[in-house]
N, C-alpha and C positions, 0 to 999 in steps of 0.2 A: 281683022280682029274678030268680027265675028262668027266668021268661019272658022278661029282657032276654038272658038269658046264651045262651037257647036260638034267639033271633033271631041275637046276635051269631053264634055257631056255623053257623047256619046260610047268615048272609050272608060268611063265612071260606069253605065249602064250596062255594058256587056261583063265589066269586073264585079258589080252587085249580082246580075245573074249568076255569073258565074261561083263566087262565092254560096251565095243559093241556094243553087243546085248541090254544089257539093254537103251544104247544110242537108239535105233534104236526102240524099244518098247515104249522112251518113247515119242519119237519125233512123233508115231502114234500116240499114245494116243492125246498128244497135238492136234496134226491138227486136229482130229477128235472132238476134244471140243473144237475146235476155231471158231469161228462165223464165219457166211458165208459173212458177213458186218456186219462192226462199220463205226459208225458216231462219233467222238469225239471234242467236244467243238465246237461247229458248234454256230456259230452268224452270221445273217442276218438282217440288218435294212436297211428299207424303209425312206429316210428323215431321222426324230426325230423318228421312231417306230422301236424299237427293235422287230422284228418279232420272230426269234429267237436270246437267249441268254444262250452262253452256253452251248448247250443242247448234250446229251450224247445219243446213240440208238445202242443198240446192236442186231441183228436178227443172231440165229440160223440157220442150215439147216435144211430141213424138218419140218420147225413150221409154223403156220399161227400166228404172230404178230401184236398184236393190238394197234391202235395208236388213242388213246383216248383224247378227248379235247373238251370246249366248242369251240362256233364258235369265231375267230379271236384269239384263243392258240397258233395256228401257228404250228397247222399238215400239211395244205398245204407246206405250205414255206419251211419246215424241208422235204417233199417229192419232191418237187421243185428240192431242193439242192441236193439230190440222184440223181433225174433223169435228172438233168444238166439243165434244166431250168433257173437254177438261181447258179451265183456264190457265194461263200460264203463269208463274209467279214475274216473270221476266222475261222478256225476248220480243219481238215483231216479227208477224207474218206480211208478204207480199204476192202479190196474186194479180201477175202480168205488171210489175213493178211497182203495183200500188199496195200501200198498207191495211190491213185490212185486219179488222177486229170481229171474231164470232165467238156468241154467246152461247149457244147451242149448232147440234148439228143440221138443223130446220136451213141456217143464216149458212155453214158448210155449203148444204144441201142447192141453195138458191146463187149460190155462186160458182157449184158446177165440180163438186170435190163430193163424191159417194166413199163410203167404205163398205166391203165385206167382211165382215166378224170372224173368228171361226166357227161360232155356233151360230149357223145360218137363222136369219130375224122372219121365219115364215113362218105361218099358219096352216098345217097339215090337210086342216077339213076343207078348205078354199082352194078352188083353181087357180091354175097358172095367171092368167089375168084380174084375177080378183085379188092375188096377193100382190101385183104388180100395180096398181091405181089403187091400191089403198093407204088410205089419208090423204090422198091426190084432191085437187080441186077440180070442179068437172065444170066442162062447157056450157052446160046447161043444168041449172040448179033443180030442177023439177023432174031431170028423168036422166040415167045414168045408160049412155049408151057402151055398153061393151063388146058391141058386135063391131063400133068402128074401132074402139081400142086394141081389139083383135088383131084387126086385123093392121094396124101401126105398128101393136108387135110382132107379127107374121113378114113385115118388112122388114124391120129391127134384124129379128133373129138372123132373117135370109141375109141382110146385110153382111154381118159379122159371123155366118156360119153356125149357128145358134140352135138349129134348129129344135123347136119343143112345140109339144101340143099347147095352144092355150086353155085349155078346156081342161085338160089332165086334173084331176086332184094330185095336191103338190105330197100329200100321204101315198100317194103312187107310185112316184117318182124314184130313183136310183139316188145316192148320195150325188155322184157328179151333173143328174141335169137338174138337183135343187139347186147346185152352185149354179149354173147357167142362168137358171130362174134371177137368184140374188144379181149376177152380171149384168143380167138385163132390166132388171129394174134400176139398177142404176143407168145403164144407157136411157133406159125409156126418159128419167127425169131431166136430161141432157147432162151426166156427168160428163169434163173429160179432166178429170183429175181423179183417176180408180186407186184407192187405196185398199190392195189384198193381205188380210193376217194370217199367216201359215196357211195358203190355201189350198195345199196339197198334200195334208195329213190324213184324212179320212179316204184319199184316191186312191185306184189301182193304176198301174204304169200306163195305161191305155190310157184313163182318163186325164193322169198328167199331160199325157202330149196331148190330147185333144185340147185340156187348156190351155197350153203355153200357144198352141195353134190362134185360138180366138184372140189372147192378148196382142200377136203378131198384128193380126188384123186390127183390132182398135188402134195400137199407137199408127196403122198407116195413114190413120185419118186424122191426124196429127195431135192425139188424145195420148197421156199418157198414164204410166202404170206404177205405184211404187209396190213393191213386191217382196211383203215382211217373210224371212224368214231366217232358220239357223242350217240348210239342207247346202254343204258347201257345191255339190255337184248340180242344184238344181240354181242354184243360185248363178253359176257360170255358164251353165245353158239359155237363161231365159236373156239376164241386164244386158241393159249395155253399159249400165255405171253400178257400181256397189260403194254403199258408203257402210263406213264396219263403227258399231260402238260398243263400248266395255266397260260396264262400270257408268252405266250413264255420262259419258263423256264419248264425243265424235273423238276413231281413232285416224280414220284419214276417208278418202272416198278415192275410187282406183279404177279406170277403164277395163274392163272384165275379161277384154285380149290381154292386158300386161299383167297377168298372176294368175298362181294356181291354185291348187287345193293346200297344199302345203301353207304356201303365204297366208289365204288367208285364216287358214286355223292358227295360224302363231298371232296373224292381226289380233283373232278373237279370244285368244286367252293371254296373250303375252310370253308364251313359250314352245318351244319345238311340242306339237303331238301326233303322236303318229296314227295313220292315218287304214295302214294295214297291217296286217297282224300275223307273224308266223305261227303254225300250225303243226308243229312237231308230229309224225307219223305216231298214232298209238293203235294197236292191236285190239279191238273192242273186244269185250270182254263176255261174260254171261248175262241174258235178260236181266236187267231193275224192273220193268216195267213194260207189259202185256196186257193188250185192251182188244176184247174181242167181242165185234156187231154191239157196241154200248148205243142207249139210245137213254134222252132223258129228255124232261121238259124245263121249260123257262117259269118264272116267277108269275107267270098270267096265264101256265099252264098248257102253253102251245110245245111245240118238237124244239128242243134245244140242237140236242144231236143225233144223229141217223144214222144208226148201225157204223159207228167207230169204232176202226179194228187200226192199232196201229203197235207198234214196239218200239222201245230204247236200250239200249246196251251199254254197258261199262265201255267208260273209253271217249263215249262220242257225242254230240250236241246235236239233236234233231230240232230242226226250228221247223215253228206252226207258224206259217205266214197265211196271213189272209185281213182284210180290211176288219173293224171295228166292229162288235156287233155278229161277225158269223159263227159264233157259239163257241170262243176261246177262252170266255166265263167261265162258263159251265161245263166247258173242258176240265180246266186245273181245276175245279170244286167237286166235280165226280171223282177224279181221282185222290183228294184228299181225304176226301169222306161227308165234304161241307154239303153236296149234292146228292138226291138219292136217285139212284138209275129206275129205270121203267124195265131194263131188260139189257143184256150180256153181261161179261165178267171182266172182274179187273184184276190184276195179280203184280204185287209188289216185293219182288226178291223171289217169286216163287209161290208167297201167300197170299189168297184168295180175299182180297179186301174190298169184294162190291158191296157195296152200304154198309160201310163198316164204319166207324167212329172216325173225327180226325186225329183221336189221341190213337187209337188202332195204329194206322196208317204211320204216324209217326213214328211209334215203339220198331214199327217192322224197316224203318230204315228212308221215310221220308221226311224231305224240307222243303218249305213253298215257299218262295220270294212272291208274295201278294201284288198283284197290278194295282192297286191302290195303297202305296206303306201307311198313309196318316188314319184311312179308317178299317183296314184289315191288317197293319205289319205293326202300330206301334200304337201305345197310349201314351199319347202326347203330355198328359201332367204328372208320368212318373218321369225317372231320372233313365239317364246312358246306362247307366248299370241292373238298374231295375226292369229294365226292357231286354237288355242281353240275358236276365235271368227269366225271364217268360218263359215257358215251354220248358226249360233247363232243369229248372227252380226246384222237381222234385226227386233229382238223381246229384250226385258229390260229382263235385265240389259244393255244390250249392245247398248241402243238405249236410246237418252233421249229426253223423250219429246214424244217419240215413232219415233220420225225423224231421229234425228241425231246420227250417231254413238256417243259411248263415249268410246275415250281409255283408260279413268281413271277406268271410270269401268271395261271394258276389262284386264285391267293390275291384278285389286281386284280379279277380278274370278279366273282368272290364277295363282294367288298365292295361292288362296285355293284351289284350284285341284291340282298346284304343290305340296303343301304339302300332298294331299289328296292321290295321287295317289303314293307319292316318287319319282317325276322324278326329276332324277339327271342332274340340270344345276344352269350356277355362279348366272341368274336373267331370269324371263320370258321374257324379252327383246333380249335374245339372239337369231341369227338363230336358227332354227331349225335342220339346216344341220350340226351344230358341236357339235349335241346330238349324243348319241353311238344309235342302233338302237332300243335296249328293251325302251330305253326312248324314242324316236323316237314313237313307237308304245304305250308308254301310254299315250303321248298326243294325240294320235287318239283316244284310248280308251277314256279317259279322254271328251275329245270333244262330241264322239256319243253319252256316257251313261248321260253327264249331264243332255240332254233333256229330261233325263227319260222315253223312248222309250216302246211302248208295245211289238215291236220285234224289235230283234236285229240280223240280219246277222253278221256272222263272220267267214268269208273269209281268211282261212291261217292264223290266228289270232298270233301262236307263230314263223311262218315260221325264220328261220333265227334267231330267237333266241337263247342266251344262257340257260344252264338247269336253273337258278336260274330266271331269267325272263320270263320264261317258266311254272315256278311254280306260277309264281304271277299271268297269263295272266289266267290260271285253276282257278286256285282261288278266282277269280273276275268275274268270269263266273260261277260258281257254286251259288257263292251269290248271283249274282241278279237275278239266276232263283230261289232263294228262296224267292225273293222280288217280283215273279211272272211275271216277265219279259220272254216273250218267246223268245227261242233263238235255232236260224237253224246255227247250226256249221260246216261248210263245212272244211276242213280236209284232207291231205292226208297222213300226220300220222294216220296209224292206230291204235297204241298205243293212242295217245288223245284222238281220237275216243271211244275206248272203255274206258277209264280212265273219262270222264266226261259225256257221254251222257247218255242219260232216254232209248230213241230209236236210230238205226240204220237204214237208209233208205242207199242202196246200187246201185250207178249210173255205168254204163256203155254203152258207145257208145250212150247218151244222152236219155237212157232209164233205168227208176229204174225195179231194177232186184230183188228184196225182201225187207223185212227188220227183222232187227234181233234185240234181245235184250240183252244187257252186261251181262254176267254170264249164260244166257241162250242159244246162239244159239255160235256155235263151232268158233273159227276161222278158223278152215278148213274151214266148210262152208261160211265164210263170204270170206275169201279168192278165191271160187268158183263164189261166186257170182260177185265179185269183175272183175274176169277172163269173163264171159259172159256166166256163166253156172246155170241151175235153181238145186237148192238141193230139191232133194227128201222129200217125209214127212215124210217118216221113220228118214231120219236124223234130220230133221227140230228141234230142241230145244233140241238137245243132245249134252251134253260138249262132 
């Protein structure tokens, strides 16, 4: 008897182990497939604007997470909300399955979730180390060592391939090693939860990859990346997950091998758009526009541009590609008349218009689509119609009699270009400011091309756009270079750039530095040139 009791005992002990065990195996397994962060049912409104509604985000560890959206989806806001910026009206955050409430991004911050901005959060006059320990709490309250923080970051950097002076003034620095800077300050604090806002809008192709390189390496260390942006090609090179929203609403999240550029542009608007653009062969035609050794300065008086000598022709679209800042301002403003040259000529149709007026300039057969519509393309507290007659307003229709304005007619025009162009509002009577901004920008459009312009500037033309207004803004520039309209499309997408121009002319530090032609000359190299480096002729015209 008591040997049965001592067996049964014993075979009860080997099944509690047993069970156990398998408890304890499975509770690994679990954590180890539990996301590093959920968002769940997360809603934020603004006023009447549902920014986010609803929306669901799950990040693994170790992934780089793509957070896909046109502009005003409400990737922001939904990043906001992670990184304490902003409270949520509704929803729970988890952070390694636990719930977790932050009130600012300090409480973010202290829980291991950084963000990078787009407009990077440093201080110019400060070294690399000084913008990185500041607001930091130090070891020792009495005396701030930054020879050891140096050199912590000197490990950092080397860790993750990072490599920057700490010492450097961050006013020094190139746009992509501020970003490194911003990168590494957040590693220094021990993120591993990086969340990046379009962090590849101000780069050149080099510096892209140099980034997506460093991200590889953080997530190996089982840190991961959420990775805001609208660039569909970059977006399927970097994730490994994309999660797509429209409309402040999650539209699905999708493994980055199962879809394309295709898929997720119809994700992102709700309809087929396309993606390439045919090109109809056209004949280019006689010079619009002739810039010879132009040199002028900037607004604080330094060298804007350096001996810029360049042409456009009927027929064809010459895009200025080159990063933010290397003197595509003051490109389109010399040529209008808004800028006055220090030295060469400009010639419009034939007509000598250096420092000439921009009403000059205009009469002889130019239109400028403004890189900024809201404070150089439109006055926001007139109407649709009253903005299409800017510029117009002193030649007929617009004028009766040739004297007097006339709003009747004015109103007429504006109904046939609202129809003409699709800009979405209740009557051309309305402000303009409670247009959304693609429509915003086609009654810019709308307005220059009416005059039927021999050239046409077009300064940032889709900036800020969503992709489906994006595809109109291409597409209506394509055409009327096939109506022979010359058209210098200045640009700092480089994808536009090559998606609609004939030539490439390549600005840096207010000097063109080649040109290249779509299909012909590499992006590596245009990437080069873009940086302030001359490509070789062995490379010159090789994909």
């Amino acid at each position: 008897m008591f040997k049965a009791v001592g067996e049964l005992n014993l075979r009860r002990f080997f099944i509690q182990r047993m069970i156990m065990g398998l408890l304890m195996e499975n509770e690994e397994t679990t954590s180890a497939n539990q996301p590093l962060v959920e968002m769940r049912a997360i809603t934020k409104t603004f006023q009447n604007v549902i920014a986010n509604n609803c929306v669901d985000l799950s990040v693994n560890r170790g992934e780089i997470h793509a957070l896909l959206g046109e502009n005003g989806a409400g990737k922001s806001t939904l990043m906001n909300v992670l990184y304490g910026l902003y409270a949520p009206d509704s929803g729970e955050i988890y952070l390694n399955g636990e719930k977790i409430i932050m009130k600012s991004p300090a409480d973010a911050i202290a829980k291991g979730i950084g963000m990078i901005h787009q407009e990077f959060m440093l201080i110019p006059t400060l070294s690399v180390i000084e913008n990185i320990i500041l607001c930091m709490k130090s070891d020792n309250a009495l005396k701030l060592d930054l020879q050891k923080a140096a050199k912590r970051l000197v490990d950092l950097s080397s860790r993750f391939g990072l490599d920057i002076d700490p010492w450097a003034k961050v006013s020094q620095l190139s746009v992509g090693e501020q970003q490194r800077v911003e990168i590494l300050k957040a590693l220094y604090r021990g993120t591993n939860i990086l969340i990046m806002d379009e962090p590849t809008a101000v780069l050149t192709p080099k510096e892209v990859d140099d980034l997506f390189n460093v991200l590889k390496e953080i997530v190996k260390e089982g840190n991961s990346v959420i990775f805001i942006s609208h660039k569909l090609g970059e977006v399927l090179n970097i994730s490994d997950r994309i999660t797509v929203l429209r409309n402040g609403k999650k539209i699905t999240t999708v493994s980055s091998k199962d879809v394309s550029r295709e898929q997720l542009a119809k994700m992102m608007v709700g309809r087929e758009v396309f993606l390439q653009y045919d090109r109809p062969a056209v004949s280019v035609g006689k010079l619009v526009l002739k810039m010879s050794d132009v040199c002028c300065n900037n607004d604080r008086g330094l060298v804007a541009l350096s001996n810029i000598s360049l042409e456009v022709r009927e027929g064809e679209i010459v895009g200025i590609a080159g990063v933010d800042g290397n003197g595509q301002m003051e490109l389109a403003e010399v040529i209008h008349g808004l800028r006055k040259v220090t030295s060469g000529r400009i010639e419009i149709n034939s007509v000598d218009t250096t420092n000439c007026s921009s009403k000059f300039a205009i009469e002889v057969g130019l239109s400028h689509i403004p890189e900024n519509r809201q404070i150089r393309g439109l006055v926001l507290d007139f109407s649709v119609a009253e903005n299409i007659a800017l510029i117009n307003c002193e030649k007929p229709p617009f004028t009766k009699n040739g004297i007097y304005f006339d709003p009747q007619n004015a109103v007429r025009v504006a109904e046939k270009l609202k129809n003409q162009y699709e800009i979405k509002c209740s009557n051309v009577n309305s402000p303009v400011k409670q247009l959304s901004g693609g429509n915003q920008q086609k009654v810019v459009l709308a307005r220059e091309i009416y005059r039927q312009p021999k050239l046409l500037i077009a300064a940032q033309p889709t900036r800020g756009l969503d992709i489906g207004a994006t595809e109109y803004v291409q597409k209506l520039l394509i055409e009327k270079r096939s109506e022979n309209m010359g058209i210098l499309l200045i640009s700092s997408d480089l994808d536009e750039i090559l998606a609609i121009s004939d030539r490439i002319l390549v600005i840096y530090e207010g000097k063109i530095m080649g040109e290249a032609i779509p299909g012909k000359t590499s992006v590596v190299d245009i990437g080069l040139l873009m940086a302030g480096s001359k490509v070789s002729e062995e490379s010159r015209g090789k994909e």
